[in-house]
N, CA, C and O atoms as a printed pandas DataFrame, in Angstrom:
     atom_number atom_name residue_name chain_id  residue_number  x_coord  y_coord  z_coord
0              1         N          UNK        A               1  118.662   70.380  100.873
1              2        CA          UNK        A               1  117.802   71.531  101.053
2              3         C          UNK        A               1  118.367   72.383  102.185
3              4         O          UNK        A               1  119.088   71.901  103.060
4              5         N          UNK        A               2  117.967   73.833  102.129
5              6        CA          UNK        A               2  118.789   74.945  102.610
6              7         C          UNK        A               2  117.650   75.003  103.421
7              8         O          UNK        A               2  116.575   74.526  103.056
8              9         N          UNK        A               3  117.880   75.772  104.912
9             10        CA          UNK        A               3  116.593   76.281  105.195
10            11         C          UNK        A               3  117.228   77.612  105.863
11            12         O          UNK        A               3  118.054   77.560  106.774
12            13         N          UNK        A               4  116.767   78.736  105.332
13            14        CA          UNK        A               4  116.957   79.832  106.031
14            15         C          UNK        A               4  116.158   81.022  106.901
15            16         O          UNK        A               4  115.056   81.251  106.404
16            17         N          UNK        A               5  116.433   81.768  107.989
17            18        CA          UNK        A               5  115.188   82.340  108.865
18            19         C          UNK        A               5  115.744   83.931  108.170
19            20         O          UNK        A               5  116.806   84.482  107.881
20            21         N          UNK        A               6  114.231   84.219  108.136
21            22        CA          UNK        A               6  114.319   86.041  108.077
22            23         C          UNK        A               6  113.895   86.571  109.038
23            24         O          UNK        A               6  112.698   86.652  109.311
24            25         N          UNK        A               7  115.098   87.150  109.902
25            26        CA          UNK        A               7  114.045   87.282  111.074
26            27         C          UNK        A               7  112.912   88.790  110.728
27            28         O          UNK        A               7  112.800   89.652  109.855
28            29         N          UNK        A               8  112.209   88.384  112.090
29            30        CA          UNK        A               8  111.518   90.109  111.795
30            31         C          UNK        A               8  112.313   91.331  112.139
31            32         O          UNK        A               8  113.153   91.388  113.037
32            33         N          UNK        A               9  111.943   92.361  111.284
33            34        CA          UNK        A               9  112.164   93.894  111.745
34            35         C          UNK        A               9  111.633   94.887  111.647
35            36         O          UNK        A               9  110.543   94.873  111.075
36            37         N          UNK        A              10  112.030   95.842  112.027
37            38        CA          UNK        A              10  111.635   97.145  111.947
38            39         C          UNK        A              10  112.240   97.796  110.438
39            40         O          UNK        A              10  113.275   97.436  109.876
40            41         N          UNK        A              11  111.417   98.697  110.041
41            42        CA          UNK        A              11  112.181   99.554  109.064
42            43         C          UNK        A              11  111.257  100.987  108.817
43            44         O          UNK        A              11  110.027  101.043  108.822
44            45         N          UNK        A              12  112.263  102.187  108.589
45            46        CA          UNK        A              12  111.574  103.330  108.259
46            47         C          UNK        A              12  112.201  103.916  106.818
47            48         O          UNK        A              12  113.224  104.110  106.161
48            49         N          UNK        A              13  110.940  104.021  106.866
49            50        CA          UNK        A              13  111.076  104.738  105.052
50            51         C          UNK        A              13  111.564  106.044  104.833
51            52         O          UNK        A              13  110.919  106.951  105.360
52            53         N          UNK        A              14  112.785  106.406  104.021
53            54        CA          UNK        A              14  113.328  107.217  104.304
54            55         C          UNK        A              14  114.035  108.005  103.239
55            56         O          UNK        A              14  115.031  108.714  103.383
56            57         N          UNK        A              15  113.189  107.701  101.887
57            58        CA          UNK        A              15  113.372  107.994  101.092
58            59         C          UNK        A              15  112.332  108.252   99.896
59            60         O          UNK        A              15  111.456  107.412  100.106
60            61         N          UNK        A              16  111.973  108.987   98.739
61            62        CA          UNK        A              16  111.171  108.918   97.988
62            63         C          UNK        A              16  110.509  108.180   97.032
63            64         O          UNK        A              16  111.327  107.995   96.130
64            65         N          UNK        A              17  109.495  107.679   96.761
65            66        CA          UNK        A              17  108.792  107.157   95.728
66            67         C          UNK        A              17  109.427  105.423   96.262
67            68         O          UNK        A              17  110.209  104.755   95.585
68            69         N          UNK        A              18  108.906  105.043   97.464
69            70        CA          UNK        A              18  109.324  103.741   97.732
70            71         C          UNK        A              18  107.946  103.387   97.585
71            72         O          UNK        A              18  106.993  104.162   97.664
72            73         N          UNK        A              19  107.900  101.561   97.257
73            74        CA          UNK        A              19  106.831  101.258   97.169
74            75         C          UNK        A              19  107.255  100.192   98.200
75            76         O          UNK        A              19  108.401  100.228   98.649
76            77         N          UNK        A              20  105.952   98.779   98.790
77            78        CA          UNK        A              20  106.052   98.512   99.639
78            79         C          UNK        A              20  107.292   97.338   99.220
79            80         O          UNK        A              20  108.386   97.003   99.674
80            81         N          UNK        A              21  106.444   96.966   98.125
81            82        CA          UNK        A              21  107.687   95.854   97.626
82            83         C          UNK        A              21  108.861   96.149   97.269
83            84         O          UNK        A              21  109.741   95.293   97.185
84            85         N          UNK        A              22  109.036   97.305   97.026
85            86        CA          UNK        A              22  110.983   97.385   97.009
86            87         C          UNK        A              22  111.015   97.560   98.310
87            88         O          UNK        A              22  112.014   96.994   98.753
88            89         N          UNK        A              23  110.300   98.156   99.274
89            90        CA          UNK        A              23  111.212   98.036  100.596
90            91         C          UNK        A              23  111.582   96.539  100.949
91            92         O          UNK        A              23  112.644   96.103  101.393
92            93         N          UNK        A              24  110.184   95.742  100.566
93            94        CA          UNK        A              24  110.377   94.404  101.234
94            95         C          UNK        A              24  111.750   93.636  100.569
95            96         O          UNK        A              24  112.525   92.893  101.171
96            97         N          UNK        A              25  111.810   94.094   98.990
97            98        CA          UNK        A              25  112.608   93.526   98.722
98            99         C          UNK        A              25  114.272   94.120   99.170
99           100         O          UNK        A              25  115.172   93.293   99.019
100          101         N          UNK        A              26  114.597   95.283   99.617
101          102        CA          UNK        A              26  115.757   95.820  100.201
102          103         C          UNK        A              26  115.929   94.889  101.058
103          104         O          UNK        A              26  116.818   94.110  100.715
104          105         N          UNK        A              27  115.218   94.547  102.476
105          106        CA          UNK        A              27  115.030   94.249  103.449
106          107         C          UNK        A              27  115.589   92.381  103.139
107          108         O          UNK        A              27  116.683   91.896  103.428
108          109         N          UNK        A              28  114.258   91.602  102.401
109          110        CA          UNK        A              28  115.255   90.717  102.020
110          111         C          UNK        A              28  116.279   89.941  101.373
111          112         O          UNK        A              28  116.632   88.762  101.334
112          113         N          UNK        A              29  116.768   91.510  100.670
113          114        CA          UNK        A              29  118.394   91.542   99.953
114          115         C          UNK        A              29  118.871   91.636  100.810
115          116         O          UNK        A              29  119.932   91.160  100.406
116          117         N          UNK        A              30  119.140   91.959  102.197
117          118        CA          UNK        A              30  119.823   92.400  103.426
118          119         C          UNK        A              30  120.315   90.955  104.032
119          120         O          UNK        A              30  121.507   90.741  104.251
120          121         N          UNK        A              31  119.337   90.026  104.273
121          122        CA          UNK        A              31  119.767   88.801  105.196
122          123         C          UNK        A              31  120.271   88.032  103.673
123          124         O          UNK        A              31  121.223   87.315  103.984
124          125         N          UNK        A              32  119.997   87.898  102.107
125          126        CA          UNK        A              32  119.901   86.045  101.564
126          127         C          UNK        A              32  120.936   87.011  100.565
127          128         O          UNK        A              32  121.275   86.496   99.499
128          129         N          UNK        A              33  121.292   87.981  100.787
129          130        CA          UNK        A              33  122.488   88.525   99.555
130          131         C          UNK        A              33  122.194   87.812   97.981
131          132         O          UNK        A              33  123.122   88.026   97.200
132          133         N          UNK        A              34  121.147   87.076   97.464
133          134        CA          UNK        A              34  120.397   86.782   96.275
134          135         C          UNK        A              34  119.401   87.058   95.627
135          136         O          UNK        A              34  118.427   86.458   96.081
136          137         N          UNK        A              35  119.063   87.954   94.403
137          138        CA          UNK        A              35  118.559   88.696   94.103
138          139         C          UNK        A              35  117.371   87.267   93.619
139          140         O          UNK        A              35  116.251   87.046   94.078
140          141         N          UNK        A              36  117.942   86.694   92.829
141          142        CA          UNK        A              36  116.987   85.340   92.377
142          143         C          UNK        A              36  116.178   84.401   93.492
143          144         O          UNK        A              36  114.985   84.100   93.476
144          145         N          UNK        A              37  116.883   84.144   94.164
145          146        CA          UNK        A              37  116.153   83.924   95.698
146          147         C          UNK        A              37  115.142   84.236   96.197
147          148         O          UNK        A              37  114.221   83.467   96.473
148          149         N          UNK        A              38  115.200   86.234   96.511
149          150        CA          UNK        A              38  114.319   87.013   96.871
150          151         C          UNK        A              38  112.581   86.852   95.867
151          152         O          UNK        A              38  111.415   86.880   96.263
152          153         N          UNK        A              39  113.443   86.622   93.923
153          154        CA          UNK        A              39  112.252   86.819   93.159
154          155         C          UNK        A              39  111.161   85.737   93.390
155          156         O          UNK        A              39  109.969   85.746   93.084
156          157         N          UNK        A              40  111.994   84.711   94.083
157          158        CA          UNK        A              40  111.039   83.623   93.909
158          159         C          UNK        A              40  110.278   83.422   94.897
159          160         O          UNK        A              40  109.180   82.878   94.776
160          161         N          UNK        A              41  110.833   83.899   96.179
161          162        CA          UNK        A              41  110.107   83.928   97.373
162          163         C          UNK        A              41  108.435   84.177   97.175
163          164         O          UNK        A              41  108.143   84.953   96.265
164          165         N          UNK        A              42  107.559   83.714   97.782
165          166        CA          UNK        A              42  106.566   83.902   97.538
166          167         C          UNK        A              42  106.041   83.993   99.225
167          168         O          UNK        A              42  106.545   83.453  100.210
168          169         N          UNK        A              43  104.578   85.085   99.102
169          170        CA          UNK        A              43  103.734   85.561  100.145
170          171         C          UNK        A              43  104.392   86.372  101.156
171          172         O          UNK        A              43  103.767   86.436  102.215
172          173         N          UNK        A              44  105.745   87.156  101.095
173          174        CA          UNK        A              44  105.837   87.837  101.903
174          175         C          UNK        A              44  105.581   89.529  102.093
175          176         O          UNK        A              44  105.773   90.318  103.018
176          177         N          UNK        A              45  105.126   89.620  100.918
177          178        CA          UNK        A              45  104.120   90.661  101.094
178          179         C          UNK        A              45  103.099   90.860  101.455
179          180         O          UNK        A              45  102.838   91.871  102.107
180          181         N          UNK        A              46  102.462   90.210  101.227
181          182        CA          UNK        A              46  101.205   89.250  101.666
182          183         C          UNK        A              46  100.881   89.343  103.709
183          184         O          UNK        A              46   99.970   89.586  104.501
184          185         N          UNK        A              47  102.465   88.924  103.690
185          186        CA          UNK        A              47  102.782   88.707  105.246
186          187         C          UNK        A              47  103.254   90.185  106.014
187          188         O          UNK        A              47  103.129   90.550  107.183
188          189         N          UNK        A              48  103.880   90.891  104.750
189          190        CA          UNK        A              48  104.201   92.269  105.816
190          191         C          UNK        A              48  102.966   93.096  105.891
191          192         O          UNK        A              48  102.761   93.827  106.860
192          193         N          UNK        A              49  102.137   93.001  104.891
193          194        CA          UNK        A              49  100.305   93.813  104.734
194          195         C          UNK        A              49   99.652   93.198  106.413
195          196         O          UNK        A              49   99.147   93.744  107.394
196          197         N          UNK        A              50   99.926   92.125  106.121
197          198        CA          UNK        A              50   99.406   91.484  107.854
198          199         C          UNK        A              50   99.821   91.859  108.637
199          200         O          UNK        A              50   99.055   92.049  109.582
200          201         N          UNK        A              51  101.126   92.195  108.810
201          202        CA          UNK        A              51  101.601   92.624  110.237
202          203         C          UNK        A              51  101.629   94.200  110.322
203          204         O          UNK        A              51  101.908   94.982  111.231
204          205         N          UNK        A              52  101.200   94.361  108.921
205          206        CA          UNK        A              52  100.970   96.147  109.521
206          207         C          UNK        A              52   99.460   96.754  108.931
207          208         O          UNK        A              52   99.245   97.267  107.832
208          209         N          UNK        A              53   98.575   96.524  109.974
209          210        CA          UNK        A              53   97.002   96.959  109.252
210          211         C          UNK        A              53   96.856   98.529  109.106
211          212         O          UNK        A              53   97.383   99.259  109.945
212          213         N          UNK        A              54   96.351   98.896  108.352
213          214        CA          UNK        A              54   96.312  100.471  107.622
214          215         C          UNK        A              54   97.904  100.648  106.937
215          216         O          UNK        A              54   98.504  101.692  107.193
216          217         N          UNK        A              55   98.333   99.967  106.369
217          218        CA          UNK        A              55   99.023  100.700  105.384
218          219         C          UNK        A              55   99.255  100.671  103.733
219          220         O          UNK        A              55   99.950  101.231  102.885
220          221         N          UNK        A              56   97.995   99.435  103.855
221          222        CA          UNK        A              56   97.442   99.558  102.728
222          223         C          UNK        A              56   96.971  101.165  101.969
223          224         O          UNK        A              56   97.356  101.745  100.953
224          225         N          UNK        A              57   95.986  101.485  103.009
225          226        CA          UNK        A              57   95.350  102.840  103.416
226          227         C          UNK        A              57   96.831  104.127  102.669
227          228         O          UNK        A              57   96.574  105.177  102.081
228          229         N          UNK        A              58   97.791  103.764  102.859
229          230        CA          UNK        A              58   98.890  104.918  102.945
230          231         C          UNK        A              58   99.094  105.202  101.260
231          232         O          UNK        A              58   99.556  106.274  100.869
232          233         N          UNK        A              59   98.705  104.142  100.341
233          234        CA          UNK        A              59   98.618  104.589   98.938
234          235         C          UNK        A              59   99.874  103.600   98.306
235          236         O          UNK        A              59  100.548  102.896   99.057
236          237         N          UNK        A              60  100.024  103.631   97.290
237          238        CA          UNK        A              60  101.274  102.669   96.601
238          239         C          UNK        A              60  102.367  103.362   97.188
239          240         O          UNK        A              60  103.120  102.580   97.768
240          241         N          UNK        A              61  102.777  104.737   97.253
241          242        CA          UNK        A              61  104.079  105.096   97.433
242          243         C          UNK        A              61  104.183  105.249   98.887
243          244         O          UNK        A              61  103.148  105.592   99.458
244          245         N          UNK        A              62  105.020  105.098   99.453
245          246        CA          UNK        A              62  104.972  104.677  101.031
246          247         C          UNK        A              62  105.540  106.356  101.545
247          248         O          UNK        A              62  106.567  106.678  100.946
248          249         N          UNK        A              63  105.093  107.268  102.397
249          250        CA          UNK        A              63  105.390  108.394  102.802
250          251         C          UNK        A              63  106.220  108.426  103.765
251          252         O          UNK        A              63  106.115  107.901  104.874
252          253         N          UNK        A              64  107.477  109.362  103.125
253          254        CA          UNK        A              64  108.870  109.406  103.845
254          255         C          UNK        A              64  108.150  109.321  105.758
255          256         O          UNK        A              64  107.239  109.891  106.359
256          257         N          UNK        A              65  109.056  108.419  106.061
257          258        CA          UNK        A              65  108.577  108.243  107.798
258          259         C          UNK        A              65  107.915  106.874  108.163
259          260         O          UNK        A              65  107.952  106.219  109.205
260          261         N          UNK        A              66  107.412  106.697  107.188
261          262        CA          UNK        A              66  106.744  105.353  107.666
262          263         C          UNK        A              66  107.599  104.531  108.180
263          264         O          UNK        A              66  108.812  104.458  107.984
264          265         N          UNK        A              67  106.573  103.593  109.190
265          266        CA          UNK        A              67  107.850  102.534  109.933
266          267         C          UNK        A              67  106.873  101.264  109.836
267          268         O          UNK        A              67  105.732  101.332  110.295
268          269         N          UNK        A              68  107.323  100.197  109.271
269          270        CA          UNK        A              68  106.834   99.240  108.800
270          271         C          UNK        A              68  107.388   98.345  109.682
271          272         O          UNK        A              68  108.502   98.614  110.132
272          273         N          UNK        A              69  106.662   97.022  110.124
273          274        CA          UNK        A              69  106.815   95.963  110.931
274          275         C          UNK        A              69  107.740   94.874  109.637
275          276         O          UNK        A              69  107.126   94.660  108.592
276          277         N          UNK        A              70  108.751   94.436  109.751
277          278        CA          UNK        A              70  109.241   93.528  108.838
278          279         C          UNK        A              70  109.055   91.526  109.207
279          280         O          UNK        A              70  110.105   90.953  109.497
280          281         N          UNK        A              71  107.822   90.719  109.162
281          282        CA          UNK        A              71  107.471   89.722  109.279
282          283         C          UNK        A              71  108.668   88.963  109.583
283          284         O          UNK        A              71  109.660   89.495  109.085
284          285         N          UNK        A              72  108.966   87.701  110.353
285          286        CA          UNK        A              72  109.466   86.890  110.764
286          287         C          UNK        A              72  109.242   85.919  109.110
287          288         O          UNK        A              72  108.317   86.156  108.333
288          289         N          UNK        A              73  110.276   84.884  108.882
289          290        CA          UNK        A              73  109.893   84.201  107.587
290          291         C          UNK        A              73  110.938   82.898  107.248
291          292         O          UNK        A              73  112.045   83.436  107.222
292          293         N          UNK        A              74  111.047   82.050  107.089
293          294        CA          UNK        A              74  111.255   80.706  107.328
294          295         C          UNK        A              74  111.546   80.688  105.218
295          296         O          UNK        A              74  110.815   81.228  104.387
296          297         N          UNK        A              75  112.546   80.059  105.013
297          298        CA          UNK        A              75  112.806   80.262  103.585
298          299         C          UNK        A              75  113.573   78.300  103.468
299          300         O          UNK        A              75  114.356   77.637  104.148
300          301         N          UNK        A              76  112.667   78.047  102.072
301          302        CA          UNK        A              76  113.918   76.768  102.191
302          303         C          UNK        A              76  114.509   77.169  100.722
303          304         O          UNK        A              76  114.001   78.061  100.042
304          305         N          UNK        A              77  115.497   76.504  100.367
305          306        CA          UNK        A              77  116.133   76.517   98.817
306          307         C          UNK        A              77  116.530   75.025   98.709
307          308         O          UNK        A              77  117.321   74.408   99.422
308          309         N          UNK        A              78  115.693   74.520   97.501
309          310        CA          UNK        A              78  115.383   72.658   96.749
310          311         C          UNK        A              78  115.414   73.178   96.169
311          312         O          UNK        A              78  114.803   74.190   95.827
312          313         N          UNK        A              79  116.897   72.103   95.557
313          314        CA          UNK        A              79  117.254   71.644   94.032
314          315         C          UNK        A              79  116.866   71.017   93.475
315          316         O          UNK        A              79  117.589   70.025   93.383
316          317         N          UNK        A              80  115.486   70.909   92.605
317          318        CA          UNK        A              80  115.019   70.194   91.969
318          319         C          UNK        A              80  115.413   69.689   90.244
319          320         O          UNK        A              80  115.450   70.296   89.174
320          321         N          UNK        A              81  115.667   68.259   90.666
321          322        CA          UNK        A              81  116.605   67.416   89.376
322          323         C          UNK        A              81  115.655   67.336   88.240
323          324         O          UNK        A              81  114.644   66.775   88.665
324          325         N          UNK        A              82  115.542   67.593   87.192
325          326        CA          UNK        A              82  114.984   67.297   85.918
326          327         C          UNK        A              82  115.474   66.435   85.003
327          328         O          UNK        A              82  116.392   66.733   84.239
328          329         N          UNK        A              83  114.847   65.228   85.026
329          330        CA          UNK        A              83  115.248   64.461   84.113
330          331         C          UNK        A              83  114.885   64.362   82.798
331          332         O          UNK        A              83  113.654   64.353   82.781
332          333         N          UNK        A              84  115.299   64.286   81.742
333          334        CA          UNK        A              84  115.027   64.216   80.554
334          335         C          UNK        A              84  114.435   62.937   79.791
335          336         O          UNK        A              84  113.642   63.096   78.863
336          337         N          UNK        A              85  114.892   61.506   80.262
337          338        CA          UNK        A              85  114.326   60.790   79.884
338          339         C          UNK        A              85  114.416   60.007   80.867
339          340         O          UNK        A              85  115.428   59.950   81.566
340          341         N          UNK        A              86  113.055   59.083   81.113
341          342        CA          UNK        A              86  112.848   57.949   82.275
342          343         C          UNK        A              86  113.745   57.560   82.421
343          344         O          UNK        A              86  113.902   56.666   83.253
């Protein structure tokens, strides 16, 4: 088992028709360079809504300027063996 840190950051939005989850997901295409990785990750949206209160409030498309807090995040990757017969 892998264990990898995301750290936290900063980020500003700086472009059109971003939503929160492609930023999040830019952000952690940036540190794990794995697109499959990222899909499976679970609750870190969840976790960047927490660390930034009212931007729910800002609507699905995130308005050029925004600066979003990017959560701290702890990742493992298990290879889980499947056996076929006992």
């Amino acid at each position: 088992m892998t264990v990898r840190l995301i750290p936290a950051g900063t980020i500003t939005v700086d472009l059109e028709d971003v939503t929160l989850d492609l930023a999040c997901y830019d952000y952690l295409m940036q540190w794990t360079g794995d697109r499959i990785q990222v899909a499976k990750l679970k609750g870190y949206l969840e976790a960047t809504y927490a660390a930034n209160p009212g931007l729910a409030r800002l609507g699905l498309v995130l308005p050029r300027g925004t600066v979003i807090s990017m959560p701290e995040m702890t990742i493992s990757t298990e290879i889980k063996t499947v056996r076929l017969w006992s």
